[in-house]
Residue, then its C-alpha position, 0 to 999 in steps of 0.5 A: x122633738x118638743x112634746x105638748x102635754x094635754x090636760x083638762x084645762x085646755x091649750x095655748x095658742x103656741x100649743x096650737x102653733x107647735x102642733x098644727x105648724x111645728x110637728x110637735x109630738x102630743x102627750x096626754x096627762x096623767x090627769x087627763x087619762x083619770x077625767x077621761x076614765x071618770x067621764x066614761x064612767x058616768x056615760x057608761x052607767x046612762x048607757x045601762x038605763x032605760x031613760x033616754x039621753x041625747x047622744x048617748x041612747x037617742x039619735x042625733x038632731x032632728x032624729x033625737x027623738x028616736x030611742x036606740x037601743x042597745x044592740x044598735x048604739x055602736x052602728x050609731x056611733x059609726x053611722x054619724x061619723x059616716x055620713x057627716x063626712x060629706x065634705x066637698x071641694x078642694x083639700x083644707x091645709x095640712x097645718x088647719x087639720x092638724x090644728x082642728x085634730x088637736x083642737x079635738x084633742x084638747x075638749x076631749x081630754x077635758x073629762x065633760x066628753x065621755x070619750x073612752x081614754x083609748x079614743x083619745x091615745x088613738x087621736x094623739x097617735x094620729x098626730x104624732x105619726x103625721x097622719x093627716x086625715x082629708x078634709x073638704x073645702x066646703x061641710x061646715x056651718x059653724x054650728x053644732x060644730x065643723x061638723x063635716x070637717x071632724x066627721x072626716x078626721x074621726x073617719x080616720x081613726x075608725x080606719x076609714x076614708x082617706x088620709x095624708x102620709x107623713x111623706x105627703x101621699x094621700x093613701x086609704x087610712x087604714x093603710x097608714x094606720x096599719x104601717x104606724x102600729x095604730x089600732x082603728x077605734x071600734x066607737x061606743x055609745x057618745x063617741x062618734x058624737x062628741x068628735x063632731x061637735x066642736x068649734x076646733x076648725x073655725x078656732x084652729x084657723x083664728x089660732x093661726x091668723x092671729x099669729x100671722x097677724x102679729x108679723x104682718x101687722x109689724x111689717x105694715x109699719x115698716x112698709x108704712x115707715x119706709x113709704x112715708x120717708x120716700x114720699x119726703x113725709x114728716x115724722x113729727x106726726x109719730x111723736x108719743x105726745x100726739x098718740x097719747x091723747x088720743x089712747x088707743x093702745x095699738x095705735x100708740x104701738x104702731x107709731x111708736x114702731x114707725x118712729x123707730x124706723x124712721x130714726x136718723x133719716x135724712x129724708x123725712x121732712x125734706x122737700x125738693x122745693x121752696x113750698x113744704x107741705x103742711x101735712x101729709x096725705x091720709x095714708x101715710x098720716x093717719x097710718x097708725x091709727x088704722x094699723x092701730x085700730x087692726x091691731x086692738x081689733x087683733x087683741x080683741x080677737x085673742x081674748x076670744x080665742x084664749x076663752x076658747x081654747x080653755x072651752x070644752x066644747x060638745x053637746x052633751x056634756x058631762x058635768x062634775x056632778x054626773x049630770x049629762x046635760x045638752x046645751x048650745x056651746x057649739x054655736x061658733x057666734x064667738x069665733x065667727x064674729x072676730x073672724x069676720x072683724x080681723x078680715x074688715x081689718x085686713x082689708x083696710x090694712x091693704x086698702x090703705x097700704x096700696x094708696x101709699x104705693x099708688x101716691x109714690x107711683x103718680x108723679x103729681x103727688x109723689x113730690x120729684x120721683x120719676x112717674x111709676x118710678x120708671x128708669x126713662x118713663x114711657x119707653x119704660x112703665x116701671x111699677x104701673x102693673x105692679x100696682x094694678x096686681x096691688x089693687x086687685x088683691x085690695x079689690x079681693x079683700x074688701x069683697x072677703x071682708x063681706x062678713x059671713x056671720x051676718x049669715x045663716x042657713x037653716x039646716x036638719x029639717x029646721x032643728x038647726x035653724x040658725x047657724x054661725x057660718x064660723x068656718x066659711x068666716x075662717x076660711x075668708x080670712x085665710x085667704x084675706x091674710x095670705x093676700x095682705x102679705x101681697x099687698x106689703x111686698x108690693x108696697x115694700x118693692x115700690x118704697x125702697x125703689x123711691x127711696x134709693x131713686x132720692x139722690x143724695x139724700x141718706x135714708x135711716x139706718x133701719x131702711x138702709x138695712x131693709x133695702x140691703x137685705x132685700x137685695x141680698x134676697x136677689x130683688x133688684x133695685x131701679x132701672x130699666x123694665x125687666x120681667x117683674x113677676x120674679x122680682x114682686x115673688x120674691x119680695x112678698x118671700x121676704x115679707x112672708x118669711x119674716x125677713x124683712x122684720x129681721x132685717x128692721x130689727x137688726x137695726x131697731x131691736x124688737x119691734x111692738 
């Protein structure tokens, strides 16, 4: 099973990927055990004093006032972690809390938390015997870290509250602590504190939707290619020319992956009459310039989420020079604000991938195709439902583009008097990505249905490919209404998978 090695200077996104989604085995270096140690040291040696330090001898937020004293620092640590575990709702996703425990992971081994080297062998264990704490919906406002949500993973490891077996069974923690050899952590001064501080949920979830992104985007050209070709579109709109002058670089991406599609068709450009169209509507010309604009907006956002994962993210920190200082770096503005960006993209994405689908459904203006593309229309309704179903989901997602950092609550008797509302950004745009997925399965249905309704014409290599793989996955073609609900599943299969990109590039090579 491949291992991921954590030091002191952070992670990668395919760490991220190979962990929260591949089950990857973590492993702590040898470097990173020495700043751990080091660390320790420094939070040890403050413990010993009579001055009080944040996190260390004092309470937490608006009770930082309060000096601890000795005796009482440990119920401290184990108190903190207890009540901050106060999620509600429904469970988050196995692969977020894995992301979010090795996010964690990550910013402890970089030697500025003062976490003691077993604290951080033990968060390893956990994930690598599969043991996934239960995390809530709802307990984060993205400042002074998810803090709920970690308080329930650090829960975990103290041998308390629930947790997810590797065999999916949520049973007390302690339970599978005990049946994997793995002791409870007995936490010190700082510790609690520094596994609640952190940005690790709301970075984990952009980690993945990045990465989510990354094939839907190149699948939105596909589905963008195969509607222009059914509507009888011109390709000349692509040409590298065009895009150059004008250089945006995911823009000259997208048109550059449309074209390559399109290559060898027999039907862009035709016109099944004697007036042809001088241009094409918006969404099927313009379709590389708001793919294009999504897809620099993802670049954008995988800057930020690489300065992230090379962050130590904790409040206090501990600085080279033995200095334990308190600062803001867990306010989650930075990953609030691209999360809310990609969602605004995501939205557009869909919005205008269903007027594709909406214009090949209309037969005013899907230039000679049968209305809703049904096999004897009026006895049949072909794909009228299936659109409405698109623009439901579209509808969703312009209200889940609604950014949720243009918000803050004040919280802990105004001392946390602005916060990022980062995980609430987070777990919008899962949803919006899990949505726009549906939104180019039904595109992708209705396309390659027109398409092969185009008698006579010879559609590019490429779509040929598509739409024999998409048979293959048991999606029908053109006839007479059927039950269609199984047919869109499994078209949306296809996308979600990466079978539909698979099946263009057997044909294309890889597409940008």
């Amino acid at each position: 099973m491949h291992t991921v090695v954590v030091g002191t200077s952070g992670v990668t996104a395919s760490d991220v990927l190979a962990v929260a989604r591949g089950g990857a085995r973590v492993q702590l270096s040898e470097e990173a055990l020495a700043a751990l140690a080091a660390a320790r040291e420094i939070v040890d040696a403050l413990a010993a004093k009579p001055d009080p330090v944040y996190g260390v001898s004092t309470g937490f937020g608006a009770l930082a006032t309060r000096h601890i004293s000795p005796e009482l620092r440990a119920q401290l640590q184990r108190n903190i972690v207890r009540s901050h575990a106060a999620g509600m709702g429904p469970r988050v996703e196995r692969d977020v809390v894995r992301a979010l425990m090795f996010l964690r992971l990550k910013t402890v081994c970089s030697g500025h938390t003062g976490v003691r080297p077993e604290v951080a062998q033990t968060m390893a264990d956990l994930l690598n015997a599969g043991i996934t704490p239960v995390v809530h919906e709802y307990g984060s406002l993205g400042c002074s870290g998810d803090l709920a949500p970690l308080s329930h993973c650090a829960l975990a490891l103290m041998g308390e509250g629930d947790a997810e077996g590797p065999d999916g069974a949520v049973r007390p923690a302690a339970e599978l602590l005990a049946e994997h050899g793995i002791q409870p952590v007995e936490l010190r001064e700082k510790e609690g504190l520094a596994l609640l501080n952190g940005t690790d949920g709301m970075l984990g979830m952009l980690v993945m939707a990045l990465a989510d992104l990354d094939t839907l985007y190149r699948s939105a050209d596909v589905t963008a290619a195969l509607s222009l070709e059914a509507l009888l579109g011109t390709d000349k709109v692509l040409a590298p020319e065009l895009h150059a002058i004008r250089p945006h670089p995911g823009q000259a991406a997208s048109a550059a992956n449309m074209l390559a599609v399109l290559k060898g068709s027999g039907l862009t450009g035709h016109h099944q009459d004697d007036a042809p169209r001088v241009q094409d509507a918006y969404s099927v010309r313009c379709a590389p310039q708001v793919a294009g604009a999504g897809r620099d907006t993802m670049a954008h956002a995988r800057l930020v989420a690489d300065r992230e994962l090379a962050s130590a993210v904790d409040n206090p920190v501990v600085l080279p020079d033995g200095r334990v200082e308190s600062n803001g770096n867990f306010h989650g503005a930075p990953v609030a604000y691209v999360l809310d960006f990609l969602a605004i993209a995501v939205a557009d994405l869909g919005s205008i991938a269903e007027r594709r689908t909406d214009r090949l459904l209309d037969k005013n203006r899907s230039h000679g195709l049968p209305p809703f593309l049904a096999d004897d229309a009026g006895v049949d309704s072909g794909l009228m439902i299936a659109q409405y179903t698109q623009a439901a989901l579209v509808s969703e997602l312009k209200r889940l583009a609604v950014p949720a950092s243009a918000d803050s609550i004040p919280s802990s008797a105004m001392q946390e008097d602005h916060v990022s509302m980062g995980w609430s950004a987070a777990r919008k745009l899962r949803t919006a990505v899990d949505n726009l997925t549906r939104v180019l399965a039904v595109e992708l249905y209705a396309a390659t249905r027109a398409i092969e309704l185009r008698e006579g014409l010879t559609p590019a290599p490429a779509t040929r490919a598509v739409i024999d793989a998409l048979r293959e996955a048991g999606v029908q073609g053109p006839g007479p209404d059927r039950f269609l609900a199984p047919d869109l599943a499994a078209a949306d299969a296809f996308v979600r998978d990466g079978r539909l990109l698979a099946a263009v590039e057997t044909v294309t090579g890889p597409l940008q």
